[in-house]
N, C-alpha and C positions, 0 to 999 in steps of 0.2 A: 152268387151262383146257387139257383134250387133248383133241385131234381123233383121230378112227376112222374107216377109208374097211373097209369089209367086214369090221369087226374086228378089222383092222389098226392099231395105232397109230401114228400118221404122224407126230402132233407131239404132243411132250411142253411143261408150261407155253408153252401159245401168247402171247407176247407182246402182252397189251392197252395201251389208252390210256384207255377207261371201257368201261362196260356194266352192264347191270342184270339181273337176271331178275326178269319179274312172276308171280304165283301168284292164278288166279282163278278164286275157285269159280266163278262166275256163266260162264265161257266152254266151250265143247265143248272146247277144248284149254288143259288145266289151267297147264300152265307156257309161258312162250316167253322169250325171250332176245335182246337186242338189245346189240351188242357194235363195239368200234373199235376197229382196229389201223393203227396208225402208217406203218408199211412197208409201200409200192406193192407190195413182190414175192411179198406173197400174195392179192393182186389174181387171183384165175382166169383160165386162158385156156382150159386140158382139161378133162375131164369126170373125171380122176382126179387135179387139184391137189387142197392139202390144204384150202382153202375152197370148194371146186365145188359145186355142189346137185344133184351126182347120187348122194346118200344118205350125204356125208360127216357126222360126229356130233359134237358138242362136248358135252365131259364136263365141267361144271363143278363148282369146289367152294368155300367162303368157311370162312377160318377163322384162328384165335388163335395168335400165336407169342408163347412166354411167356417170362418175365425169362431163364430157364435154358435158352434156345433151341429147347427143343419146344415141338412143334406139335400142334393137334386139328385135325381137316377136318369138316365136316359138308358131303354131297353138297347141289347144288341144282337136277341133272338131268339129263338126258338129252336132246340137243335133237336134231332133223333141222334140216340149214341149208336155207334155203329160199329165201335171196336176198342173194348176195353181191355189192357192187359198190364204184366210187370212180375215183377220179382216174388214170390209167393210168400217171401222168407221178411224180406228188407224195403221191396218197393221199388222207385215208387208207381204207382198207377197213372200209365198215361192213357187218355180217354181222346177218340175222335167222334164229330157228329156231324149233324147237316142239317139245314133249314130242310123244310117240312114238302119241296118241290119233289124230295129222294122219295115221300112214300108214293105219291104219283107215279114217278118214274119206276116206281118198284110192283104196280099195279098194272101189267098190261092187258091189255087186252083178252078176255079169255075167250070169247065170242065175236064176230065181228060187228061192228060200229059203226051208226052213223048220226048224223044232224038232224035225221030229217024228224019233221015233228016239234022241231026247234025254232023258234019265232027270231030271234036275235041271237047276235054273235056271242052275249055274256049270259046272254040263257043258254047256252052249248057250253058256254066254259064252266058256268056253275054247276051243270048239269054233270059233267066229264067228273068235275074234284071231286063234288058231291057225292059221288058213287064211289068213291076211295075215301076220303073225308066226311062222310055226314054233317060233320060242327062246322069245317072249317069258313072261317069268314072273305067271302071277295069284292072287292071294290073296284069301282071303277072310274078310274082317275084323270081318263083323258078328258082332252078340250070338249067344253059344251057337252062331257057323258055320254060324248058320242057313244050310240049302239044300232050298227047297221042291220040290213036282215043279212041272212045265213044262207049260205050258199048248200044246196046237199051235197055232201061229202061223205062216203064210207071209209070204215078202215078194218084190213083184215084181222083176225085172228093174231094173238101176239105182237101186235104192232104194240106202240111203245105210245101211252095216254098222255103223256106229259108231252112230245112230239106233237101228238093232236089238238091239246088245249094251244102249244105254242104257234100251231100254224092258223088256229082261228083267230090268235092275237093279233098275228100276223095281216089277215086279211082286212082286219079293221083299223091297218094301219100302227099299230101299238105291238109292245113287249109286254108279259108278264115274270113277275117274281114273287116269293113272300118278302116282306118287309121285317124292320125287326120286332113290330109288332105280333107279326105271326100272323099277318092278312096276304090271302092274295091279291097281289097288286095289279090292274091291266094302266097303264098309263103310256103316256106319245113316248116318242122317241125323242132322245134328248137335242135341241135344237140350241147350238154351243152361238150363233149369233146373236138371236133372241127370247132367249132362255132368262131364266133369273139366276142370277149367281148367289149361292147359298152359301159363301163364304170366303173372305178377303185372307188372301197367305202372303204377307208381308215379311222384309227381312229388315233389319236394324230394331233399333230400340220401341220397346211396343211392340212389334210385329212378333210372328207365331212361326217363321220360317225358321228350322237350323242348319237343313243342306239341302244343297239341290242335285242333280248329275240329269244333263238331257243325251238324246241321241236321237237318230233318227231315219230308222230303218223304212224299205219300202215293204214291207211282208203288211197284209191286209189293207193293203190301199187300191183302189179301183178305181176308173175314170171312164169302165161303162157297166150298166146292169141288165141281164135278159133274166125277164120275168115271165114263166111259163105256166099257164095253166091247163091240167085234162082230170075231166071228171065225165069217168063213166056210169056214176049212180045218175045223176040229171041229164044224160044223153046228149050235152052240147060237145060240140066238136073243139079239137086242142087249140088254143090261143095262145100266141106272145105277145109280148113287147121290148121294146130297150129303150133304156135311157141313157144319153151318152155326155158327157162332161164338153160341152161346147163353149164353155166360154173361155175369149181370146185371153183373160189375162189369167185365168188359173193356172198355177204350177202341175195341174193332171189334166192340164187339155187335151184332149183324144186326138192320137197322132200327131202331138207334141214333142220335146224332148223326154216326157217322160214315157213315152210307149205308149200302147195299148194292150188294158188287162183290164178281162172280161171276169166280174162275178157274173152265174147262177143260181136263180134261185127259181124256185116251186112250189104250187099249192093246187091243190084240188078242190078250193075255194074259190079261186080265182078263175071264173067261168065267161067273162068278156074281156075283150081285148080292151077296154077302160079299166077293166079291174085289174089286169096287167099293167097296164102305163104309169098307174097310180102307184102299185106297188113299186114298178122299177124308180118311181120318180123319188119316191120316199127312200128306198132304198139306195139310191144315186148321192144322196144328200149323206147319211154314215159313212160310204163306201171311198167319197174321196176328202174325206177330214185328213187333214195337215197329217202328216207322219212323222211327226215331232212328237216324240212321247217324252215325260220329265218323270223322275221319280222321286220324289223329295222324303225329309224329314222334319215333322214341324211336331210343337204342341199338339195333343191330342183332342181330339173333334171326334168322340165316340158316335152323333148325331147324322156324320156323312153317311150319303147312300151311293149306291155304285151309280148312278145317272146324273147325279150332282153338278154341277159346274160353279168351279172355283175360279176366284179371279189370283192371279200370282204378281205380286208388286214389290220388281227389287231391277236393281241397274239402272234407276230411273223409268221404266217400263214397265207399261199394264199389260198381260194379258190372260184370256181366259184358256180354260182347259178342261176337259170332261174326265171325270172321276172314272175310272178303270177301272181300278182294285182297291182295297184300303186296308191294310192291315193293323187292328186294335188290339196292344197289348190287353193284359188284363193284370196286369200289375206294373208301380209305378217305374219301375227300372228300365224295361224294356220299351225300342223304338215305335213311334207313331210311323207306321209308310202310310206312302201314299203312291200309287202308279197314276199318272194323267197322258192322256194321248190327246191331240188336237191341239194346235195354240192359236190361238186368232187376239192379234193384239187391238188394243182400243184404241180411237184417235182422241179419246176427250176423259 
């Protein structure tokens, strides 16, 4: 664990007592980190100690020291601290923070906004961070690099910049996060069929599983999506579309046993009824993933990302499951979670 106040290194391995970092797709800020340190005397009192929350950074990393005394690090992020306190007297200091999505989020709008002048969708998103971030690095990690042109979009005064980066993501098809690099990430959406599994979770001898518990509620499952688009900066008139879960053998066939239930969703990128259909149809493909979530405990895998797909092999049975949450201790005591929603088993 080092701390960075301006990009200054202030403290090298910062002396913990526990702490974890959690990893969640499902939140506006992808990583965050909550952390104890023993000694009262980095308790803050200025706004330039080296746990202050006026933009000091903790670089964390978790990793393997082998029989012959090296070592591997795999990063787990980049945090802004955000709320450090404790005992003045005795301690200890506990410290929370966030991947790097909170300063975005913390930058709205102070003028209104728009696309226009913007050639591509990740010349708009770079363009967006860039104006809160100057350094920060972006990548773009979908299929073939896809980079579609840019639809004009405004956005008022005090609208929320990180909203706006996420609905241009959105429009190209893709999500954005930072990673534990500390890059913004735009990459597809996770494709739990034909995806690559970044990691086998087996149970018995050899394997990495120690417990499992499933269930399998309907809350965030869907079996149609209307995709709406109105944009009054380019003067086309409002478009939708829907996409609906038609087929006979799925478990959320529309007007099925399991009901019908409609997501909405919106963009003022989405300026033809193609660019609607597309989004519903991509959006149709999340919305009705298996509603079988598992949450297990295995060996720790500090390298898992919140889009991941694991393959789970125990009962005799393969199948796979997309990473949700993952929560990494940062000391050796404490549990590896793991949350997975989605199960789609394998025939071969």
């Amino acid at each position: 664990m080092d701390v960075y106040y301006a990009g200054v290194l202030t403290a090298s391995r910062l002396p913990f007592t526990a702490g974890s970092v959690t990893v969640d797709r499902g939140s506006k800020t992808r990583r965050t980190i909550s952390l104890t340190v023993a000694d009262p005397k980095y308790l803050p009192w200025d706004a330039t100690d080296t746990l202050a929350s006026y933009g000091q950074q903790l670089v964390a990393s978790r990793g393997i020291r082998y029989s012959d005394g090296s070592e591997e690090w795999v990063p787990l992020g980049t945090f802004r601290i955000n709320e450090p306190g404790g005992d003045v007297h005795f301690g200890p200091v506990t410290v929370t923070g966030a991947s790097m999505e909170c300063a975005v989020q913390d930058d709205k709008f102070q003028a209104p906004a728009t696309t226009r002048g913007q050639s591509t969708c990740v010349d708009a998103i770079t363009t967006l961070i860039h104006q809160t971030l100057p350094d920060a690095v972006v990548v773009n990690l979908t299929s073939g690099a896809r980079n579609p042109a840019v639809a004009i979009a405004d956005w008022d005064a005090g609208a929320d910049r990180w909203e706006a980066v996420a609905q241009i993501a959105a429009a190209m098809q893709a999500e954005i996060y930072v990673d534990a690099q500390n890059r913004f990430v735009i990459t597809d959406l996770p494709d739990l069929v034909n995806g690559t599994v970044a990691w086998d979770i087996a149970e018995g001898e050899g394997g990495t599983l120690i417990s499992a518990a499933r269930s399998m509620p309907r809350t965030g499952v869907y079996n149609a999506v209307v995709a709406s688009g109105e944009n009054t900066a380019s003067g086309s008139v409002p478009v939708s579309a829907t996409s609906k879960d038609l087929d006979p053998t799925s478990p959320t066939l529309w007007g099925g046993p399991f009901g019908k239930v409609t997501k909405f969703i919106s963009s003022a990128l989405w300026t033809t009824t193609g660019a609607c259909q597309s989004a519903a149809d991509y959006a149709l493909f999340d919305a009705t993933a298996p509603s079988v979530q598992e949450s297990i405990d295995s060996l720790p895998n500090p390298a898992l990302e919140g889009n991941d797909i694991v393959r789970l092999i125990r009962a005799g049975r393969k199948t796979r499951a997309l990473v949700q949450a993952v929560t990494v201790p940062l000391t050796a005591t404490e549990a590896f979670s793991i949350t997975l929603r989605g199960n789609k088993e394998e025939t071969s």
